[in-house]
ZAVO-981778 format. One record per residue: x, y, z of N, C-alpha, C, O in turn; residue in three letters. Coordinates in steps of 0.2 Angstrom, whole numbers, plus 2048, in hexadecimal, padded with zeros to 3 digits. Layout:
BEGIN
XYZXYZXYZXYZALA
...
% end
This chain:
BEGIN
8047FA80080080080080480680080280C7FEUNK
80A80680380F80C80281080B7FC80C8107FAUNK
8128097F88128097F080E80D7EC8108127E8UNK
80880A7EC80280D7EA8008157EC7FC8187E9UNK
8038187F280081D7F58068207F18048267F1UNK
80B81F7EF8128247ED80E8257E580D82A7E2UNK
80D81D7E380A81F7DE8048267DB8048297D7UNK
7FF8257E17F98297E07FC8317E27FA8367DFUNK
8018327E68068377E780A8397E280E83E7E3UNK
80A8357DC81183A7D880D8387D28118387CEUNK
8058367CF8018377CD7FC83E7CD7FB8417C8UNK
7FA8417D47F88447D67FF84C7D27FE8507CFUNK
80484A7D580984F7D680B8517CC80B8567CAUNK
80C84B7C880C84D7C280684D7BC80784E7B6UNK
80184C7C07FA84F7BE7FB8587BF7FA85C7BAUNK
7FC8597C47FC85F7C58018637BC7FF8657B6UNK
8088627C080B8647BA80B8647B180E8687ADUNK
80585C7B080485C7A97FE8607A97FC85D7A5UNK
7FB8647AA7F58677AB7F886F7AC7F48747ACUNK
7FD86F7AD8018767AC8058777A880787D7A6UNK
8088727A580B8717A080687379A809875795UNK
80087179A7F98727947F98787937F887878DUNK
7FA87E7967FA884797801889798801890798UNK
80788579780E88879881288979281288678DUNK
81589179481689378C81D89178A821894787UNK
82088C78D82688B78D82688378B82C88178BUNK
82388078B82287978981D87878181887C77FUNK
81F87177C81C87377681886B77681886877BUNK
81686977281186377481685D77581585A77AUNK
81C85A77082285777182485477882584F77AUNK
82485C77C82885B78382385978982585778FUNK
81C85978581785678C81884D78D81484A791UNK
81D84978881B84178781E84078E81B83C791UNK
82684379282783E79582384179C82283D7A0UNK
82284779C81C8477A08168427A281583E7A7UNK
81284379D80D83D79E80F83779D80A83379DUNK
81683479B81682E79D81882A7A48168257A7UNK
81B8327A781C8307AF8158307B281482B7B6UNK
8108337B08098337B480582C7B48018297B8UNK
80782C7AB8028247AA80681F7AE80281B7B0UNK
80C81F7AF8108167B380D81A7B88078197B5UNK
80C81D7BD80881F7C380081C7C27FD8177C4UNK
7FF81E7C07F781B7BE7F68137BD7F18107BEUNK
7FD8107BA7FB80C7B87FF8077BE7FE8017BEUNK
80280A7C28048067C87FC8067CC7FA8027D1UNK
7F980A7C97F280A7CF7EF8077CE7EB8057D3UNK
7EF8057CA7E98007C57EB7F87C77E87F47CAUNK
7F37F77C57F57F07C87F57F07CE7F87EB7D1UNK
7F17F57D37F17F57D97EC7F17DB7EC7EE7E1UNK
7E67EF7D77E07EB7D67D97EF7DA7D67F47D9UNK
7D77EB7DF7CE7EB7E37D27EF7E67D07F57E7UNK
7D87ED7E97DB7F17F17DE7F87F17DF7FC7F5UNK
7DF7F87EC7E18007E97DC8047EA7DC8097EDUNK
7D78007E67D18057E47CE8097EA7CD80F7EBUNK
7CB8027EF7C98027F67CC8067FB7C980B7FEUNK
7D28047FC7D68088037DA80F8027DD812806UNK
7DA8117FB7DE8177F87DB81B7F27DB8217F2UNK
7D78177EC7D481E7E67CE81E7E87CB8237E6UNK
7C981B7EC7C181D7EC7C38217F17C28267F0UNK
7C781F7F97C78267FD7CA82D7FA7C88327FCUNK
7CF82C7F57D28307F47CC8377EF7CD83E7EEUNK
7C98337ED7C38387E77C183D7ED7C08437ECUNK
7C083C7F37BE8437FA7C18467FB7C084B800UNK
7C88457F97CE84C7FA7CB8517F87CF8527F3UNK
7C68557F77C585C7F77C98627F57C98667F0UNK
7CE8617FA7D78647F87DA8667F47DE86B7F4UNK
7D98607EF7DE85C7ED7DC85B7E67D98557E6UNK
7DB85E7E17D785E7DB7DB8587D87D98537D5UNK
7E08597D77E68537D27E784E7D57EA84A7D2UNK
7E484C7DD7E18487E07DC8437DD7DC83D7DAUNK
7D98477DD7D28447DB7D28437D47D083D7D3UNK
7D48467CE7D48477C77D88407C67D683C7C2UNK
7DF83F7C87E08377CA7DF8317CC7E182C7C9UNK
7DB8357D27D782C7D57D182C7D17D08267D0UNK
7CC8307CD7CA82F7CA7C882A7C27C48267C0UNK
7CE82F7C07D282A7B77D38247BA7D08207B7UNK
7D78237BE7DA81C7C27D58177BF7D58147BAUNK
7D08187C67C88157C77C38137C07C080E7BEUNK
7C481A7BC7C08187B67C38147B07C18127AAUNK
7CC8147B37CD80D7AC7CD8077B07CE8027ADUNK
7CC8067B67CA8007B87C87FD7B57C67FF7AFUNK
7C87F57B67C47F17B27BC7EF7B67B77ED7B4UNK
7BE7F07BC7B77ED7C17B57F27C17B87F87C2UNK
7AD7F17BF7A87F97BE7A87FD7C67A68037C7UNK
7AA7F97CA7A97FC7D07AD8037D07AB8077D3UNK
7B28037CE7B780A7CC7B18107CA7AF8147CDUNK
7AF80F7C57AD8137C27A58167C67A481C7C7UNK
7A08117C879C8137CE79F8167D579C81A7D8UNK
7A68147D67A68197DD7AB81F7DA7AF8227DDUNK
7AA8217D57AC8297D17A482B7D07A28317D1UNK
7A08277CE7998297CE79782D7D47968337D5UNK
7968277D979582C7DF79A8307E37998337E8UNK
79E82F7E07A38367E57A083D7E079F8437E2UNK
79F83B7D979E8407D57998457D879A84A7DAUNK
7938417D778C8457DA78C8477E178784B7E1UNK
7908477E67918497EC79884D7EC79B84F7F1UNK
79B84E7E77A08547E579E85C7E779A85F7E4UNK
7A285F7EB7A08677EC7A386A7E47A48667DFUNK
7A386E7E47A18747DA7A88727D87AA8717D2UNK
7AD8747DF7B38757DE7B98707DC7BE8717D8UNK
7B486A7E07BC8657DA7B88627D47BB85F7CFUNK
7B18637D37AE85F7CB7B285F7C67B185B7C1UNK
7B88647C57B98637BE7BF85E7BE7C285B7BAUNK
7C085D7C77C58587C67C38527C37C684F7BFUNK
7BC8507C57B78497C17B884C7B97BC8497B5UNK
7B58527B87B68547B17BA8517AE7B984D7A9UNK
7C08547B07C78517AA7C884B7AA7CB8487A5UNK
7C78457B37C983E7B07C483C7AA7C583A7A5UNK
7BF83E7AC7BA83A7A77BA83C79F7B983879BUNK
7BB84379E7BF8467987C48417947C383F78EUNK
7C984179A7CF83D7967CE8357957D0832790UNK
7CA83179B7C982B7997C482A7927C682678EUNK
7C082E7917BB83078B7C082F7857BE82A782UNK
7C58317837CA83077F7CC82877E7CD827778UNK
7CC8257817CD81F7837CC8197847CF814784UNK
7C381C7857C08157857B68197847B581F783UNK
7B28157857AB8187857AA81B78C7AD819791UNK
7A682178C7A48267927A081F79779C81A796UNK
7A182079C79B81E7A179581F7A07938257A1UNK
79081A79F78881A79F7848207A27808257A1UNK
78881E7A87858227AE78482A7AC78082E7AEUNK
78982C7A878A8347A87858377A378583D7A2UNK
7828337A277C83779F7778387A477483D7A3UNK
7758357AB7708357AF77183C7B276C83F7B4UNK
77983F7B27798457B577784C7B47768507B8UNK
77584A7AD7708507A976B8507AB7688557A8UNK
76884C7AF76184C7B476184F7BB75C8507BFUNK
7698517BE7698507C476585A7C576485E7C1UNK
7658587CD7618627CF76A8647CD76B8687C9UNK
76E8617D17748687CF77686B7C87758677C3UNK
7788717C77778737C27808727C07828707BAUNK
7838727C578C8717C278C86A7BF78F8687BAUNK
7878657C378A85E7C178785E7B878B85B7B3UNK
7818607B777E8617B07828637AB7848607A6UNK
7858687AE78D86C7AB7928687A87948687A3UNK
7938647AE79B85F7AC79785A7A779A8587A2UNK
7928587AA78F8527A378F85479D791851798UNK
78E85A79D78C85B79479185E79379186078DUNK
79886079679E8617947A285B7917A585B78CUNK
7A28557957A58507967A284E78E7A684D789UNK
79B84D78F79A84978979B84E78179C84B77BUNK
79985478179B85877B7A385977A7A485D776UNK
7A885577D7AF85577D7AF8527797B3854775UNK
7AB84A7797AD8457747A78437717A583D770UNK
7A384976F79D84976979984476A796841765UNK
79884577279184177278984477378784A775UNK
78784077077E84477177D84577977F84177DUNK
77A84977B77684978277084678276D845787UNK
76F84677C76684377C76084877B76084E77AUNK
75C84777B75484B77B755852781751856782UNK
75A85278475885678B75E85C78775F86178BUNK
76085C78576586178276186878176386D783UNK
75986777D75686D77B755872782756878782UNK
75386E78775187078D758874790758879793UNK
75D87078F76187179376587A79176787F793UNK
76387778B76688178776388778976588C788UNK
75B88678C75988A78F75888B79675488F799UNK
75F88579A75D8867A176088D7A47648907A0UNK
75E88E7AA75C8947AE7648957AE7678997ABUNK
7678907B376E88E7B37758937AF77788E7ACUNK
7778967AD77B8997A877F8947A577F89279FUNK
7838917AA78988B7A77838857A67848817A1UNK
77F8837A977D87D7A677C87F79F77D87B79AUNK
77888679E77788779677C88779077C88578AUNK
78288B79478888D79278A88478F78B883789UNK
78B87F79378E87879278987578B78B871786UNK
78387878D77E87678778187778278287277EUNK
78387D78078388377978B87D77878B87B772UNK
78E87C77A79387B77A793872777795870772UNK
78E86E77B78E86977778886777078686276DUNK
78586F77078286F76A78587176478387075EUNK
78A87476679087676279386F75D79286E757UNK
79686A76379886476279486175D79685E758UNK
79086175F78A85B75B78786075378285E750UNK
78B86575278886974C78186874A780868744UNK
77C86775177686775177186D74F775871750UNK
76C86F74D76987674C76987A751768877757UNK
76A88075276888475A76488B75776588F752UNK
75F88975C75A88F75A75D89575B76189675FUNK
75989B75675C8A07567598A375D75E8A675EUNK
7558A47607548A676875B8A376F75F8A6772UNK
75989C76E75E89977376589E7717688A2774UNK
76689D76C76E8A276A76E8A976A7738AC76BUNK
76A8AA7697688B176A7688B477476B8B9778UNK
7648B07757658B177C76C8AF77E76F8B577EUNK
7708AB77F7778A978077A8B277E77C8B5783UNK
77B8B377977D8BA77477C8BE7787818C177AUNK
7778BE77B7768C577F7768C57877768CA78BUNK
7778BE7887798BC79277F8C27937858C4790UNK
77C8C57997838C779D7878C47A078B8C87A3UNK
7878BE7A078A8B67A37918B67A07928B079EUNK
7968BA79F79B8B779779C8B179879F8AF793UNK
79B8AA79D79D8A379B7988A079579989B791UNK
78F8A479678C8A378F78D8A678A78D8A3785UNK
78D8AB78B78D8B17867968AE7807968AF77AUNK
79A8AC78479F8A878079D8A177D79C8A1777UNK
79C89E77F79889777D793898778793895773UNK
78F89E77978A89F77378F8A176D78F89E768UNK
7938A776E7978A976779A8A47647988A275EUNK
79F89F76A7A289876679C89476379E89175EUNK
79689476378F88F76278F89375A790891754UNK
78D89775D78B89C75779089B74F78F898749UNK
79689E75279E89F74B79C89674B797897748UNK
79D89174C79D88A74B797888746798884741UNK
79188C74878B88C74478A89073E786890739UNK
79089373F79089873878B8A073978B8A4735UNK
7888A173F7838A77407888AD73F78E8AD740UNK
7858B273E7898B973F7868BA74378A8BE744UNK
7828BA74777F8BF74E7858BC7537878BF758UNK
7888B475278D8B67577928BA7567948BE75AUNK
7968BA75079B8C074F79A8C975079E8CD750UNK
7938C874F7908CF7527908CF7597938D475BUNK
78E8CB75D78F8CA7647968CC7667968D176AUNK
79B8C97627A48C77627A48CE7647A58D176AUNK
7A28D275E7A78D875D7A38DB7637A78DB768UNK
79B8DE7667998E276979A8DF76E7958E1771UNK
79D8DA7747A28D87787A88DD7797AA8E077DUNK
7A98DB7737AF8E07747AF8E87757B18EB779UNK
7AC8EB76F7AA8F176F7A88F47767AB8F9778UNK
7A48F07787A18F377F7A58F17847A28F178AUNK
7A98F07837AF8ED7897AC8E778F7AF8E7794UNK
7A78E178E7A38DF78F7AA8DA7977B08D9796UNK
7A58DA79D7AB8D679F7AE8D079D7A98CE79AUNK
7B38CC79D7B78C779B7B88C87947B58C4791UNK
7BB8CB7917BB8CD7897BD8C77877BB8C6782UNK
7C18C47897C98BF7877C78B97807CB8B877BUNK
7C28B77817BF8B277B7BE8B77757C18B8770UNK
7B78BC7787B58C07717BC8C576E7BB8C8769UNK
7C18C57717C68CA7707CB8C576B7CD8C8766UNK
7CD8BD76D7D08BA7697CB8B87647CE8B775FUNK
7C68B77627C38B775E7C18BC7577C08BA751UNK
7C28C375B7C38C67557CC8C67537CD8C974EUNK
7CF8C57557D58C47537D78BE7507DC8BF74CUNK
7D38B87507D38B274C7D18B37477D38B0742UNK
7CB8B77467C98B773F7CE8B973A7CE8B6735UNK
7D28BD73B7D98C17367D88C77327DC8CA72EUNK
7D18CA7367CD8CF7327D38D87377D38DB73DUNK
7D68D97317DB8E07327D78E57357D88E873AUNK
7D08E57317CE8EA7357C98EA73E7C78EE742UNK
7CB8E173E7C98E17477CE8E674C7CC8E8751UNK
7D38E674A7D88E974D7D68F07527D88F3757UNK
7D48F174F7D18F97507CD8F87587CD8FC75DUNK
7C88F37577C58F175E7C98EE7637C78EE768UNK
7D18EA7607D38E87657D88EB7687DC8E876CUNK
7D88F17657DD8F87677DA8FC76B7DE8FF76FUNK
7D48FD76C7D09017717CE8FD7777CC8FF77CUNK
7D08F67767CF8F177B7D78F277E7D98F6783UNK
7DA8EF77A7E08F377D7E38F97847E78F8789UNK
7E08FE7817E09057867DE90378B7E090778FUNK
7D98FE78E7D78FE7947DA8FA7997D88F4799UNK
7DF8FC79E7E48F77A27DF8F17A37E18EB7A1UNK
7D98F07A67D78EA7A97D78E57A37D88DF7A5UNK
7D58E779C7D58E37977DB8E27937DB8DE78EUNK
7E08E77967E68E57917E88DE7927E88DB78CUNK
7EA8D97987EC8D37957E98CF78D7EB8CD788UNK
7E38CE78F7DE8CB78B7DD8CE7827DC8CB77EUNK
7DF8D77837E28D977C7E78D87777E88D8771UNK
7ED8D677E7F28D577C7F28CD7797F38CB773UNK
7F08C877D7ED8C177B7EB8C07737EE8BD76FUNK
7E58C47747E28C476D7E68C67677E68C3762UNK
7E98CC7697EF8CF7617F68C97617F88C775BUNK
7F78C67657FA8C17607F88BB75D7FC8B775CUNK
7F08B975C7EF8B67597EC8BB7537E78B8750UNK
7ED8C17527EB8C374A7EF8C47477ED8C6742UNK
7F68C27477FA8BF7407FC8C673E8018C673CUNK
7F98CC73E7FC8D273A7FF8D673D7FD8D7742UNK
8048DA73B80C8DD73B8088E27408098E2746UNK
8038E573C7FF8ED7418018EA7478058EE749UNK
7FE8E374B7FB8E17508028E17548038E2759UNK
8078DF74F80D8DC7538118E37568158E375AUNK
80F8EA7528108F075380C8F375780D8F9757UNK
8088F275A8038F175F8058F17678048F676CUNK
8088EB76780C8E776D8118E976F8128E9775UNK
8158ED76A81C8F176D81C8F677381F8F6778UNK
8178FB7718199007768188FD77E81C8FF783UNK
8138F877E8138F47868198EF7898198EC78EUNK
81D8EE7838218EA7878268EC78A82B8E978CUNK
8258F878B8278F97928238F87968258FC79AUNK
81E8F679781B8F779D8198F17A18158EC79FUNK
81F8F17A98208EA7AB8188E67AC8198E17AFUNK
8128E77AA80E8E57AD80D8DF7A780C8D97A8UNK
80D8E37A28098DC79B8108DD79680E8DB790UNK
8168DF79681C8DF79281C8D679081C8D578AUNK
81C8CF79681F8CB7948178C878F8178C378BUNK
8128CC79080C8C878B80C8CD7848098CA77FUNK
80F8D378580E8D877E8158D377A8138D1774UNK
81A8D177C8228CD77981D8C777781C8C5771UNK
81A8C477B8168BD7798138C07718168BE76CUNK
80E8C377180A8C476D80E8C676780D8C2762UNK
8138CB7688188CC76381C8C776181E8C775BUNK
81D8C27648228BD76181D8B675D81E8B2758UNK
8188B77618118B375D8118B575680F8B1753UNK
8128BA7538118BD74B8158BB74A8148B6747UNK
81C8BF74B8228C07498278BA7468298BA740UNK
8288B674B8298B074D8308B27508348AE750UNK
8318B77538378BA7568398B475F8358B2764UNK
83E8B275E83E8AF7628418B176C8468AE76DUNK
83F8B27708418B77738458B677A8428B6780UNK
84F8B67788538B37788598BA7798598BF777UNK
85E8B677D8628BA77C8638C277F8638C3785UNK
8658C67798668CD77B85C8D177B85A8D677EUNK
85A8CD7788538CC77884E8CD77C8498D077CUNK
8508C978384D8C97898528CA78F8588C9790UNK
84C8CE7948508D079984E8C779E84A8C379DUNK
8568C77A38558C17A68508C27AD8508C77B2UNK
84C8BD7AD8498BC7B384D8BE7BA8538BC7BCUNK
8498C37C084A8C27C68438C27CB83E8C37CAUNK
8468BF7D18418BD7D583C8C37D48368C17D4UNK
83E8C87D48388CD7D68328CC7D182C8CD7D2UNK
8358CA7CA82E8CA7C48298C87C88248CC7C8UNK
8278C17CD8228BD7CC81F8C07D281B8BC7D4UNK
8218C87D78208C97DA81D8D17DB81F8D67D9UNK
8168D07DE8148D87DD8178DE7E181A8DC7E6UNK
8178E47E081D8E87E38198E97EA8138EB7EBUNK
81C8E97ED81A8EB7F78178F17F88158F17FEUNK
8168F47F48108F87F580A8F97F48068FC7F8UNK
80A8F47EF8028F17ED8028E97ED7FE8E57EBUNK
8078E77F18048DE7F47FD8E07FA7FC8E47FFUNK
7FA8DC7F87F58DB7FD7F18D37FD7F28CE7FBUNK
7ED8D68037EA8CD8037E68CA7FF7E38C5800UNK
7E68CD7FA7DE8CB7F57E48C77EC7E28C47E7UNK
7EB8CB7EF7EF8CA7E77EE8C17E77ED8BE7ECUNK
7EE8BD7E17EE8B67E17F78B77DD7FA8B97D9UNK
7F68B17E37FF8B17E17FF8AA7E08048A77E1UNK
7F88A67DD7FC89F7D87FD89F7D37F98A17CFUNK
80389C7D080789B7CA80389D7C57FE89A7C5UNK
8048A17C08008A17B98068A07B480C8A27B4UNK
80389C7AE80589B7AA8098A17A680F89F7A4UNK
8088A77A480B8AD7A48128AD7A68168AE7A3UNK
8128AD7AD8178B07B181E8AB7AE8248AC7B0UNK
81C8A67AA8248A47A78248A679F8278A279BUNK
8218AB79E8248AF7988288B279A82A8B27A0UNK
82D8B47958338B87978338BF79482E8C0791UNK
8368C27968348CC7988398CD79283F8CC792UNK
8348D278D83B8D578783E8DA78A83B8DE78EUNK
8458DB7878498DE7858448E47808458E277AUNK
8418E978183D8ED77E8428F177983E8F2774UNK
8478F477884A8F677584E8F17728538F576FUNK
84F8EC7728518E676E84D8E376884F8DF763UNK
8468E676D8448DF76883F8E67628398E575FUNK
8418EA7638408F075F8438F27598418F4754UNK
84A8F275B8508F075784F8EB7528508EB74CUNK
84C8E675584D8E07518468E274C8468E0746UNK
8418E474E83A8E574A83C8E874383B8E673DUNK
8408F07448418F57418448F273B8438F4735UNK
84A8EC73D84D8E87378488E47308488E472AUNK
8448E073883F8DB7348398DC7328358D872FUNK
8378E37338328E57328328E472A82C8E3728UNK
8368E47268358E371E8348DD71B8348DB716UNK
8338D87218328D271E82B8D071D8298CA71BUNK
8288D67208218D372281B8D771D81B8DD71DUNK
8178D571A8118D771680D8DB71980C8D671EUNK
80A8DF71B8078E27207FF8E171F7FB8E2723UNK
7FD8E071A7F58DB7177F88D37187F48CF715UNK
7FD8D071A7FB8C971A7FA8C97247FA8CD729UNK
7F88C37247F98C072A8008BA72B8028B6727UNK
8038BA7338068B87358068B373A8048B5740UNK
8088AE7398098A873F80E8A77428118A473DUNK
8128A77468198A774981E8A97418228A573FUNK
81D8AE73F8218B17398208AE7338228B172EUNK
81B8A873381B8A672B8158A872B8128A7730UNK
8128AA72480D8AC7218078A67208078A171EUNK
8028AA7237FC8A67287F889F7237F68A071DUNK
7F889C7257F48967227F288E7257F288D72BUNK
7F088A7207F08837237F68827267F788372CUNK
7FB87F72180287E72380488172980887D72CUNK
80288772B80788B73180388973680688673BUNK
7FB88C7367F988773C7F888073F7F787F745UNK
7F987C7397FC87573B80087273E7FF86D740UNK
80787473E80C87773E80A87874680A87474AUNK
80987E74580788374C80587E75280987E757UNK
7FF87A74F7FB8757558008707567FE86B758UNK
80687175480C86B75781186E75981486975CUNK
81487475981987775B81887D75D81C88175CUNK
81487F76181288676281488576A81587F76CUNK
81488976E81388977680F88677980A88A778UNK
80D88077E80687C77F7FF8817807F988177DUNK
8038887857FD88E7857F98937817F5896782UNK
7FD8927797FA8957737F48907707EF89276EUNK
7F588A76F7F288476C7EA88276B7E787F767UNK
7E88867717E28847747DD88976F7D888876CUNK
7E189276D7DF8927697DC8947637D7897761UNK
7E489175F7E688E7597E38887587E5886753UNK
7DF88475D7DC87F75B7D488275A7D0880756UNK
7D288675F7CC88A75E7CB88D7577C788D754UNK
7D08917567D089274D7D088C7487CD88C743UNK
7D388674A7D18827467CB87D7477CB878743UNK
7C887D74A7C087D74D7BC8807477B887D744UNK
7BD8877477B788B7457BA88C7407B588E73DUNK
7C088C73B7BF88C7347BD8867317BD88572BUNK
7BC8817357BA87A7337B387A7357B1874735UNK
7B087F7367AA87E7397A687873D7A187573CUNK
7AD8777417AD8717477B086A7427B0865746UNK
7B286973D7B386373C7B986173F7BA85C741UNK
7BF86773F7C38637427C58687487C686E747UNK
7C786274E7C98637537CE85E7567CF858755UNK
7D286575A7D886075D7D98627647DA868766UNK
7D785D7697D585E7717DC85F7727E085A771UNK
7DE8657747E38667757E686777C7EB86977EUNK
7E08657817E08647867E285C78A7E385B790UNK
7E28597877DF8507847E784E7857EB852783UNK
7EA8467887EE8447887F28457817EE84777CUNK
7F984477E7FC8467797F98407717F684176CUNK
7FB83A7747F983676F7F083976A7EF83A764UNK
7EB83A7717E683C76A7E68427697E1844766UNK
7EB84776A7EC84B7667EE84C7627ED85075EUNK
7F38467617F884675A7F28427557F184274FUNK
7EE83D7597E983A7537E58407527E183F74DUNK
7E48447547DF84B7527E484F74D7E1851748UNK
7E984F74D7ED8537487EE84E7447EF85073EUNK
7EF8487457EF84673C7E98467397EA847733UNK
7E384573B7DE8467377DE8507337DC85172EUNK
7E08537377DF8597367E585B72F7E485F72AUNK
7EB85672F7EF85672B7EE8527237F285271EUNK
7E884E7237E584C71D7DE85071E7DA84E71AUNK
7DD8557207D785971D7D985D7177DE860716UNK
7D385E7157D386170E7D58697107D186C713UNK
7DA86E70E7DD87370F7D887670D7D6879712UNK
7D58787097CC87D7077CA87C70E7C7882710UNK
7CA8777127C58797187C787A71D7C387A722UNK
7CF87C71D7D08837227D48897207D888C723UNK
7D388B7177D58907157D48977177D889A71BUNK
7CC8977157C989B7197C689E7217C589A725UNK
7C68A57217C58A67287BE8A572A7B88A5727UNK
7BF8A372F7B789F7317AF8A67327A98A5733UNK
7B48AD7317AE8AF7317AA8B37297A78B8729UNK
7AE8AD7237AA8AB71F7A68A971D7A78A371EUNK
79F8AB71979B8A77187958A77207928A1722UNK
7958AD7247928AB72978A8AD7267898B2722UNK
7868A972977E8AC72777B8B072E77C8B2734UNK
7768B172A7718B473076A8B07317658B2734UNK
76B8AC7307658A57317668A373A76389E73CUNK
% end
């Protein structure tokens, strides 16, 4: 049993770390295999652990509360069992779960989904009174394109915001019909976790009222801009720019403007970015965004070196309310602003000022493919949502998702017919 306990212990501990590694801008898809190969021998010591593993250490372990990469372990563990009994005591640990660790249930059952058929049971939860567990059902199951069944209509109009929001989301999946009210309603919630779900619903559907939503989001400085901001940056339309420049001037919205201008590929944008990367607050995300176009790599005389003070707020303004956990951000590295200004002033003649730009080469199939296999793990997620919606959902690559079925998602995507992701996705939108 000491074996076993080490195991669900450095399970737990490299669960955590692949799970930040998914979102770290300094790792690329390559460098996650030996990660997740340490996690899986962990798991799979658990598994040859048999009944008494299960029993004395993963079904108590699903109530660490605590301990989310706890639980998101003993969970997966459980559900590749062979004895169904695994998978019923994740049932009921599930439904007696407080809001806070559910997503830990979410993601084992997410990633086992890849792997083998969903659990029966997880349709039953679309019936339960809680409105989160209804949530993680119809996430779980629109992950891996399954129907929800007859209760889907209802569920697009429940009261719930996120249960609606999950709906939109696996209505999306199933490129079923959605009425133009349900969507319409989504479009105008002041909820931004529906009001985003409806846009993605919408651009997937082909509607322009969600791209009218996109833009007046933005326009109106709507709170959480982050999705409608990268979106209109995804489209590749030069003249978005202009809304995402007055997004810009507003400090509480500059990370999220800066986010967005490096996924618009154009020079303007990457001229955009410069003048903030003096200003120590969003300098190492305005270098991001600029090195996203450019392909400028940022190195050298280029970057200033790291000291402990970066990842700390100055003593004036530390207070008890600052969150001082780890963000993926803070292992960007900080430009050298008059370096890397120097270097623009050179390269600036390499660059078409009507094309678009992917890490320096000229925007297409090719570069975003490319892209979804060499890019930073924290860009991918969404460079794959662009290739989502110029495929009008046919092709997706769970970029969230252990390595293996990601790479079977990119080979599929690497025998698709280039016509159907030539085009920007907010071609060809109707008004139906």
């Amino acid at each position: 049993m000491d074996v076993l306990e080490e195991h669900l212990d450095e399970a737990a501990f490299l669960w955590l770390q692949w799970e930040r590694g998914l979102v770290a801008p300094h790792y690329v898809l390559n460098e996650m295999d030996g990660l997740e190969e340490r996690l899986l021998a962990h798991v799979d010591g658990l598994v040859l652990g048999g009944a008494p593993a299960a029993e004395k250490l993963l079904i108590p372990a699903l109530e660490a509360q605590e301990d989310v990469e706890r639980v998101t372990a003993a969970a997966y563990t459980l559900l590749g069992a062979e004895h169904p009994s695994g998978a019923e005591a994740v049932r009921a640990a599930l439904e007696s779960a407080s809001p806070e660790v559910l997503p830990a249930f979410r993601r084992a059952l997410e990633l086992r989904g890849f792997e083998a058929p969903l659990p029966s049971w997880l349709v039953t939860l679309l019936k339960q009174d809680e409105p989160a567990q209804r949530a993680l059902a119809l996430d779980v199951l629109a992950s891996h394109g399954v129907d929800p069944g007859p209760v889907l209509p209802d569920l697009l109009r429940h009261e719930d915001p996120h249960v609606a929001a999950a709906a939109l989301r696996a209505a999306a999946r199933l490129r079923s019909p959605l009425e133009r009210q349900v969507l319409q309603a989504g479009l105008t919630s002041p909820e931004p976790a529906l009001r985003d779900a409806a846009i993605t619903a919408g651009l997937l559907k082909g509607h322009r009222a969600a791209w009218t939503a996109c833009q007046a989001a933005v326009d109106s400085k709507a709170p959480e801009p982050r999705l409608p901001a990268l979106l209109l940056a995804l489209s590749g339309d030069a003249r978005e720019l202009e809304r995402l420049k007055r997004l810009l001037e507003e400090p509480r919205h500059r990370p999220d403007a800066l986010w967005a201008l490096g996924f618009s590929g154009q020079p303007a944008a990457a001229e955009l970015c410069l003048p903030w990367m003096e200003d120590d607050a969003v300098s190492h995300l305005a270098a991001e965004a600029f090195c996203a176009i450019t392909g400028l790599s940022l190195e050298g005389s280029l970057a200033v070196p790291p000291t402990e003070e970066d990842s700390l707020p100055p003593l004036e303004e530390e207070t008890l309310d600052v969150d001082l956990t780890p963000q993926p951000e803070d292992d960007l590295p900080r430009p050298a602003a008059a370096e890397v200004l120097a270097w623009w002033k050179e390269a600036r003649k390499n660059f078409e000022l009507d094309r678009r730009y992917l890490r320096g080469k000229p925007f297409g199939t090719e570069a975003l493919v490319e892209s979804l296999v060499t890019a930073p793990m924290r860009r991918r997620h969404a460079l794959a949502l662009d290739l989502a919606l110029r495929s009008r959902g046919e092709l997706r690559v769970p970029t969230r998702a252990f390595t293996p079925s990601q790479r079977k998602a990119l080979e599929a995507v690497r025998t698709a017919v280039p016509s159907a992701l030539s085009r920007a996705f907010t071609d060809g939108l109707h008004s139906s």
